[in-house]
MDTraj code that builds the backbone (N, CA, C; nanometers):
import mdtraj as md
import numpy as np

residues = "UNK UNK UNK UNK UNK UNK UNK UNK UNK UNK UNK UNK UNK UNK UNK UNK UNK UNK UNK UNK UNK UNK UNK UNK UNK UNK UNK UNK UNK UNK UNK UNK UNK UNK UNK UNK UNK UNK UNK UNK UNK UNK UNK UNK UNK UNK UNK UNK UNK UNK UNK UNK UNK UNK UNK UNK UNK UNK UNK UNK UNK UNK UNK UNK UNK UNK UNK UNK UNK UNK UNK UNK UNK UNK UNK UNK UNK UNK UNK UNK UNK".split()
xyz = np.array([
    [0.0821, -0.1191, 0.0000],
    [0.0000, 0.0000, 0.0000],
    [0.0869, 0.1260, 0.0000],
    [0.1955, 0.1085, 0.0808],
    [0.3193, 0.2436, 0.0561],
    [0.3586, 0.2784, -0.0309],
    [0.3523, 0.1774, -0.0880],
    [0.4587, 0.1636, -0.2335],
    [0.3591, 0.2268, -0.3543],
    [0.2528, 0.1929, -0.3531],
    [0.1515, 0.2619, -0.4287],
    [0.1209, 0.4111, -0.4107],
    [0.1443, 0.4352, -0.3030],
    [0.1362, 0.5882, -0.2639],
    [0.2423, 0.6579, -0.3470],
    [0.3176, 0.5450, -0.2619],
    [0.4554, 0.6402, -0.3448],
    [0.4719, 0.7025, -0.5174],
    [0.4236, 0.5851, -0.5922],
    [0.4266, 0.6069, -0.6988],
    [0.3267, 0.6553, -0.7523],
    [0.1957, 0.6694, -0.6660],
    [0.1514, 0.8081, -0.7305],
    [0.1744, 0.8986, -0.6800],
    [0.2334, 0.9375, -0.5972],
    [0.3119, 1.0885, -0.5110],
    [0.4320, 1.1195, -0.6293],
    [0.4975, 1.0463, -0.6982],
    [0.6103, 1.0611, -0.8168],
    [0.5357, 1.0685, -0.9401],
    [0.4566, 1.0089, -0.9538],
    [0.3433, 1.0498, -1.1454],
    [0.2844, 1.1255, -1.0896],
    [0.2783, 1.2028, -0.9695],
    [0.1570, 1.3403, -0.9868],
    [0.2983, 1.4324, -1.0270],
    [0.3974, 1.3841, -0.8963],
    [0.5117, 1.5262, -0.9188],
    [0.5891, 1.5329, -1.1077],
    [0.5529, 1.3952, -1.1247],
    [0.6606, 1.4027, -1.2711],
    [0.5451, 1.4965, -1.3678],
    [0.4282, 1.5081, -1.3357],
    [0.3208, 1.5049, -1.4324],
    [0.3364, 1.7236, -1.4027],
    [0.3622, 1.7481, -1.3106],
    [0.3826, 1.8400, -1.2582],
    [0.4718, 1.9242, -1.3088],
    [0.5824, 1.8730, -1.3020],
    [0.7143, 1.9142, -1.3719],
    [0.7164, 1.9227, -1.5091],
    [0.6264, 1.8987, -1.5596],
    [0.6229, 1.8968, -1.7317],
    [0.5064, 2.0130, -1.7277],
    [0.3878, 2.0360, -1.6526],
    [0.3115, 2.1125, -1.7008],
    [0.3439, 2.2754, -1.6201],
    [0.4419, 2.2858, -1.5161],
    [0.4593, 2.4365, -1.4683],
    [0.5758, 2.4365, -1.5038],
    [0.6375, 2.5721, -1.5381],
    [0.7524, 2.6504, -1.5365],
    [0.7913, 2.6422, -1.4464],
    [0.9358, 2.6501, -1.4751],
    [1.0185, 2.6181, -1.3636],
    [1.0481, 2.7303, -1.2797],
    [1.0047, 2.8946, -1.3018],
    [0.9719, 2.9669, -1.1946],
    [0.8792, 2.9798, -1.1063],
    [0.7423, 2.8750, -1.1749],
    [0.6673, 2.9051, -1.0981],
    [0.6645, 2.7599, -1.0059],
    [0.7235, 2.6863, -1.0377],
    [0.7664, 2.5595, -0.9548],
    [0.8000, 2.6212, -0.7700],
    [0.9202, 2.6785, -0.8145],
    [0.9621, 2.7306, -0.6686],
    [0.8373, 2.7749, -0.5416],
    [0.7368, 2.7901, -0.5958],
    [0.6310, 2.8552, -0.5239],
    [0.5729, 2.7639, -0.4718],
    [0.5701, 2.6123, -0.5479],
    [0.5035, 2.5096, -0.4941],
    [0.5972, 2.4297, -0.4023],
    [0.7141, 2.4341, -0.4522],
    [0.7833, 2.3780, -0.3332],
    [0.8011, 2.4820, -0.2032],
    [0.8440, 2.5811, -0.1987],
    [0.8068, 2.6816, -0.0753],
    [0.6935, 2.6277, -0.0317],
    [0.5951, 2.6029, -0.0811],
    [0.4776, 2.6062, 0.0142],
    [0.4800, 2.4827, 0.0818],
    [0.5301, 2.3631, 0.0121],
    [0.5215, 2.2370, 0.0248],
    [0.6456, 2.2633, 0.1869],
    [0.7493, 2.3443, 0.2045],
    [0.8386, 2.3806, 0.2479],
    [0.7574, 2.4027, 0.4388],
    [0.6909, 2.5166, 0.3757],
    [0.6317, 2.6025, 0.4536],
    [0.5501, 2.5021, 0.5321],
    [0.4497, 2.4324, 0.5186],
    [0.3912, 2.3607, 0.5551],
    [0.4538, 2.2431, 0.6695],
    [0.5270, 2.2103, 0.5777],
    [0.6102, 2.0770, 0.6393],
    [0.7198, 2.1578, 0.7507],
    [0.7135, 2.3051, 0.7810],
    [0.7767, 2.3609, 0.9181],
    [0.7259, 2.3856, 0.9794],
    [0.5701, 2.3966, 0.9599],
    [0.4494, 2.4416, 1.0726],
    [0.4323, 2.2758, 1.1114],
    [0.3880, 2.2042, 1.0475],
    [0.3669, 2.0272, 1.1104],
    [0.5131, 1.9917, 1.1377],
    [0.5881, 2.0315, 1.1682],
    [0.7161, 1.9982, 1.2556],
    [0.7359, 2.1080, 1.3881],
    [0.7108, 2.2125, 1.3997],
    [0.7043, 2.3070, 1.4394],
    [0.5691, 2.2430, 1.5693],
    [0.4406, 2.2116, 1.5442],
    [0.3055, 2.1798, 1.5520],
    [0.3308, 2.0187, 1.6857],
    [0.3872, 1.9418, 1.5997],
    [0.4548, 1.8500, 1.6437],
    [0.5338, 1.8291, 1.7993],
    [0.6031, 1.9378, 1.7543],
    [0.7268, 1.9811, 1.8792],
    [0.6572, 2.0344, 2.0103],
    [0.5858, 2.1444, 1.9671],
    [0.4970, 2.2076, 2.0604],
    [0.3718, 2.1135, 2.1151],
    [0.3441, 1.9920, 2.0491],
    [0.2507, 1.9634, 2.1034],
    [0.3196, 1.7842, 2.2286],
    [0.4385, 1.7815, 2.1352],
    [0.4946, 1.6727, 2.2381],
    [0.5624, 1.7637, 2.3809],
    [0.5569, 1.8911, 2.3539],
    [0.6519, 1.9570, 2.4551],
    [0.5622, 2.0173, 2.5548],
    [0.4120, 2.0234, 2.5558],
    [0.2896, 2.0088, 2.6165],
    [0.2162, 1.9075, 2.7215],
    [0.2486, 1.7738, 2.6168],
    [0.2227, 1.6593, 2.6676],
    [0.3071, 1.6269, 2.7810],
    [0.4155, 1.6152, 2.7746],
    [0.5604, 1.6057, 2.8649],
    [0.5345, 1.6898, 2.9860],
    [0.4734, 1.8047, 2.9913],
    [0.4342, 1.9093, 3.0813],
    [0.3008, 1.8865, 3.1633],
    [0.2482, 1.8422, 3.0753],
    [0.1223, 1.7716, 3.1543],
    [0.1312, 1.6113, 3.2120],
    [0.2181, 1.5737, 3.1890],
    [0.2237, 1.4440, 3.2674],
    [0.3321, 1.4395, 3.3439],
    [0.4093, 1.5230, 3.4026],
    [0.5052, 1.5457, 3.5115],
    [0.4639, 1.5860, 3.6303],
    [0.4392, 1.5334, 3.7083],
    [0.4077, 1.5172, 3.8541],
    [0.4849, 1.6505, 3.8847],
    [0.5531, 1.6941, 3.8528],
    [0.5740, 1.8527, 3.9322],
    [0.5866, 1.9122, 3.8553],
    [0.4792, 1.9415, 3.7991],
    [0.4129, 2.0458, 3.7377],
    [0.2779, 2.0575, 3.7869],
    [0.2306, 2.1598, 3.8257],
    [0.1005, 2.2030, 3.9056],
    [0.0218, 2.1723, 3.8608],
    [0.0227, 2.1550, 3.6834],
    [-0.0936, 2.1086, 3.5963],
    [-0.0918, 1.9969, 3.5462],
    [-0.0464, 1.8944, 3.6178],
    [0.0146, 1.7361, 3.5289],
    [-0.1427, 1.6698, 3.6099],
    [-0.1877, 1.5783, 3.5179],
    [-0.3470, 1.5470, 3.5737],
    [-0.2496, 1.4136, 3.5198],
    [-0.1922, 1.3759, 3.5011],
    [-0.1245, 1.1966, 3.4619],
    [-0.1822, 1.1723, 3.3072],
    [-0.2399, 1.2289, 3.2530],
    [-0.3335, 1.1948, 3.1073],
    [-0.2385, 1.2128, 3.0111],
    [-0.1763, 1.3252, 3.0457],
    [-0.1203, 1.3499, 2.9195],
    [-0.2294, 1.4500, 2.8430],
    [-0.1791, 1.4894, 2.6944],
    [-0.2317, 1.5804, 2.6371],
    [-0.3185, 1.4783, 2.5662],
    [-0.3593, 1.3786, 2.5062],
    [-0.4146, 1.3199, 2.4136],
    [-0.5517, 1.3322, 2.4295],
    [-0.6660, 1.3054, 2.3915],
    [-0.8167, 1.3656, 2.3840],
    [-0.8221, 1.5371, 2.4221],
    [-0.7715, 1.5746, 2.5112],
    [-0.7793, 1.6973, 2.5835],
    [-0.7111, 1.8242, 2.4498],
    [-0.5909, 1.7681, 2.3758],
    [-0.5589, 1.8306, 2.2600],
    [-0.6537, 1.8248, 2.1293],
    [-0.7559, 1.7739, 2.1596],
    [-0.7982, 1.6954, 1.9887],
    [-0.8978, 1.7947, 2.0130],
    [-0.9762, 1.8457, 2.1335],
    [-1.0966, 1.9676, 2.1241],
    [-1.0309, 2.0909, 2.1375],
    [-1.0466, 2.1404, 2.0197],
    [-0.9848, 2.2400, 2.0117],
    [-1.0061, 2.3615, 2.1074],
    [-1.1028, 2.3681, 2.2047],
    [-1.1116, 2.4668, 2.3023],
    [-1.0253, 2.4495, 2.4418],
    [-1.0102, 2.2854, 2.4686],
    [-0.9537, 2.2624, 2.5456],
    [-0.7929, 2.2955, 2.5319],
    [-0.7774, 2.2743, 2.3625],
    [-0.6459, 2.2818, 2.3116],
    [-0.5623, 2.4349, 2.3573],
    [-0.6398, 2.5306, 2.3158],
    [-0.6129, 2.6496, 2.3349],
    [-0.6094, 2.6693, 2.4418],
    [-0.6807, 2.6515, 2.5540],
    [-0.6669, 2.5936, 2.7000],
    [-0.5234, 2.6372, 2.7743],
    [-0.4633, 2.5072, 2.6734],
    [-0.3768, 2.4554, 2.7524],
    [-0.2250, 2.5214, 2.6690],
    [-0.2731, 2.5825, 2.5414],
    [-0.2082, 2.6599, 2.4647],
    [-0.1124, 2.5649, 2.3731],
    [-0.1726, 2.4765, 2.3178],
    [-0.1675, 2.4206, 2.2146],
    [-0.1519, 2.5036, 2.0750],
])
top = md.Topology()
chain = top.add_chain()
for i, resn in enumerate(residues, 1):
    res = top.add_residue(resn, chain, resSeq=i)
    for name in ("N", "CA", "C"):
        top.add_atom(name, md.element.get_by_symbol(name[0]), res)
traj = md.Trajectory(xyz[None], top)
């Protein structure tokens, strides 16, 4: 099933590369760029949350961890997700 992904993730990009200019290429990879530093970025902050909430000395560690409590987004902001 990976492997199929894969190769249509490479015939969309090859199919890609033939139909944009190669200045306007750069714009799609920036974004592709951009993205993939906010979900790493997103990531970090949200394991560096979790870790904070499940440390017994921390005033706010309830033992749960961040998991369900991050996924509603009101709670998320909350906790400053």
């Amino acid at each position: 099933m990976l492997d199929d992904i894969k190769k249509t993730l490479w015939a969309t990009a090859d199919k890609l590369r033939v139909n944009v200019d190669a200045a306007e290429y750069k714009y799609l990879v920036l974004g592709l760029i951009f993205v993939k530093y906010i979900s790493d970025t997103f990531t970090a902050r949200r394991a560096e949350i979790n870790a904070r909430l499940t440390n017994p000395a921390d005033g706010r560690a309830d033992g749960k961890g961040c998991g369900a409590r991050c996924a509603d987004s009101a709670e998320a902001g909350r906790i400053g997700v």
